[in-house]
Structures are given as structure tokens and as C-alpha cells.
N, C-alpha and C positions, 0 to 999 in steps of 0.2 A: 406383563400385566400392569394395572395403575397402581401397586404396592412397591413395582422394581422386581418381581419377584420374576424368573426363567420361566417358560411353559414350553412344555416339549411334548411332542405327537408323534403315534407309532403311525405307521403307514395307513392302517386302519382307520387312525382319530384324525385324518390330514382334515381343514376346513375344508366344503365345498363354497366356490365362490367364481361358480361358472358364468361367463357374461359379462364379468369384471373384468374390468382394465387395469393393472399395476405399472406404477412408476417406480425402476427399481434404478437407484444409484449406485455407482459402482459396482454395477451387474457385470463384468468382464471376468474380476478372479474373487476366492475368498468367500467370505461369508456374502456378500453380492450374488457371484455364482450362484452358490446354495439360496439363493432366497428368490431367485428368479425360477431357480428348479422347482422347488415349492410350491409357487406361485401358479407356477404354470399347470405342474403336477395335479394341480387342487382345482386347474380349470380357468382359469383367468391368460388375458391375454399379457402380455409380459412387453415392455417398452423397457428396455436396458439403455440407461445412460449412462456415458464413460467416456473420459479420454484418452482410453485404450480403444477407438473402436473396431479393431482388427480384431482383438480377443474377444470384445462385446460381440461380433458379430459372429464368431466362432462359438460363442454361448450360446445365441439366438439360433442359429444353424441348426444347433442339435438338439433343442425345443421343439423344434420344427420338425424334425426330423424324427421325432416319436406323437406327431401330428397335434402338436398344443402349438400355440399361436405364442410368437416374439416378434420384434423389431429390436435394432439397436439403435440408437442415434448419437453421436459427441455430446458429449456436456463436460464444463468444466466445470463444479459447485461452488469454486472461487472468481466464477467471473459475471459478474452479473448480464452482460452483454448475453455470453452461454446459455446462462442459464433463462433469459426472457427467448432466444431461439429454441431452445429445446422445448421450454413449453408451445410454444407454436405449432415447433414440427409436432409434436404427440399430439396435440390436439388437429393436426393435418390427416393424421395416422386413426385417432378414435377420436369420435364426437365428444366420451365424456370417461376422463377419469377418477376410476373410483376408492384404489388406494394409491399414496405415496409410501414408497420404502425408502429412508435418507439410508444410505449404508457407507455410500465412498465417505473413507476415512486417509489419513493423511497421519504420521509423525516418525519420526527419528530417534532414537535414543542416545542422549546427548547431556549433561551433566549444564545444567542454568546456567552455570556461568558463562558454560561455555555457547551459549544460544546468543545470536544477533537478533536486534530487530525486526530484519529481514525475516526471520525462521519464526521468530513470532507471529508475525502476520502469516505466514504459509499456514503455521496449525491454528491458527482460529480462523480465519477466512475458509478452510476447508471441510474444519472438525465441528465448528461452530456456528460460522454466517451463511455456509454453504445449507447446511438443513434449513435453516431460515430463510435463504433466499428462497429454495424449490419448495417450502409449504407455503411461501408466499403468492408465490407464482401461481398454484395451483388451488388454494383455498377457495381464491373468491367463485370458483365453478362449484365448488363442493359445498359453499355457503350457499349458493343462490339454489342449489338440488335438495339441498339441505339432508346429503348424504355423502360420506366417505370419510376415508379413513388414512392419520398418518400416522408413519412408524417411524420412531428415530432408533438406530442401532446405538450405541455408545461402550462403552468400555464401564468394568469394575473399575480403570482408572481413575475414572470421574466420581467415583463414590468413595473411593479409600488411597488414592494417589497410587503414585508409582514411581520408585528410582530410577533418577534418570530422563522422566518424563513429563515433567513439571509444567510445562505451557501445555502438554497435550493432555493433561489429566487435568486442569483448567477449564481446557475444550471441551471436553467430553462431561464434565461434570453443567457446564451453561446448558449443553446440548440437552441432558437430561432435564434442567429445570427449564428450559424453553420450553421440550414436546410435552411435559406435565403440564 
């Protein structure tokens, strides 16, 4: 919700959002999986991006296979090249999407001092510029419809830190004041 605050649904209260198209990130494992299940569950067509896409498509599969509509396609959310093809292919796939889910996440737990530069850029380019790039990518349809919707997953990290994980509780805190 726009407070930060959790909303949770019994099977009964799932949204309907049949006819909808979702952009689900890191739909292959994890809270991804589960949000693509959901997704789908509640009627919408489900587009899993990931750079797993054996597992992605192994989630798609079995979408499918209780007759709700998926695709998987590769995306990496740290590559901008990635991510302007994935928007393409989905929109090769559906004329028009109507939610994004940013979910692939990315961090290691690992004590700051002991983080390289390197590892810095991994979690923010993943945790951080990666949701930015795919709402980027996909706003200007959702502007121009002047309907849809994005979700950014993000961690408690990002709100109260965490040991340990200090560039990723960083990421995940931008990530939150970016999708607000």
C-alpha cells in the first residue's frame, strides 16, 4: 500500500484482473514465483522475466498447465541493452501492458568493508536502476493508455537497514523512494 504498510489476501479476497497483462521480474524462484502465481491465479496473463530462463520457463509451464496464460522471456535488470529487448519481446507477446512487478532482487551478505566496488555496482544496478530501468521502459505505453500499474518489491532492509548488508539495504531503501 502507499503507507509501506503489507496487504495480504485469503484466496477468496485474491484481486480479479482478468485481461491484464503482468510484467513479472524475477518470476523463475522466490517471492517472483509467487507473484506470478498470483497474478496469473487472479486472471491476468503473466510475462516472467529472468535470467534463469529454464526455471522462468518451468514457472510459465505450470501456469499454463492449470490453463492461466504465461510466457517467459530473459531479462537481465542490470542491463539496459536486456532490458529495452524484453520490452519489445512482451510487447511482440501482448499489445499492451498493464502491470509491472519489479521483484528480481540481487545481494550477498557481506560486512562493507569487505564489499568492492564491483559488488557495489552489482546491488544497485540490480536492486536499484534495474526497477528503474523496466518502469522506464514500460511507462511511456502506460502514460500514453493512461492506465497501469507498478509494483516495486523491496526489503524491510531498505527501511531499518540490516547487518551485513549495507549497499543492499541502500538499494532497496532508493528503490522504495523511487516507486513512491
Amino acid at each position: 500500500t502507499a503507507n509501506g504498510q503489507m496487504t495480504s489476501f485469503t484466496q477468496g479476497e485474491i484481486m480479479q484482473i482478468s485481461g491484464k497483462t503482468a510484467v513479472v521480474t524475477g518470476g523463475a524462484s522466490g517471492i517472483g514465483k509467487a507473484t506470478a502465481e498470483v497474478l496469473a491465479a487472479a486472471g491476468a496473463h503473466v510475462i516472467i522475466g529472468d535470467l534463469d530462463t529454464a526455471g522462468g520457463e518451468a514457472v510459465a509451464a505450470a501456469i499454463r498447465a492449470k490453463g492461466q496464460g504465461a510466457d517467459c522471456l530473459r531479462l537481465d535488470v542490470a542491463d539496459l541493452a536486456s532490458v529495452a529487448d524484453f520490452k519489445d519481446q512482451a510487447y511482440a507477446l501482448r499489445a499492451d501492458i498493464d502491470i509491472v512487478a519489479n521483484v528480481a532482487g540481487w545481494g550477498k551478505i557481506q560486512p562493507f568493508m569487505e564489499n568492492t566496488p564491483e559488488f557495489w555496482r552489482k546491488v544497485m544496478d540490480v536492486n536499484l536502476l534495474g526497477p528503474a530501468a523496466v518502469a522506464h521502459a514500460f511507462l511511456p505505453q502506460m502514460i500514453e493508455r493512461k492506465s497501469g500499474k507498478v509494483v516495486t518489491v523491496s526489503s524491510d532492509a531498505g527501511r531499518v537497514g540490516s547487518l551485513g548488508e549495507t549497499m543492499y539495504s541502500g538499494a532497496k531503501g532508493g528503490a522504495i523512494a523511487f516507486t513512491k
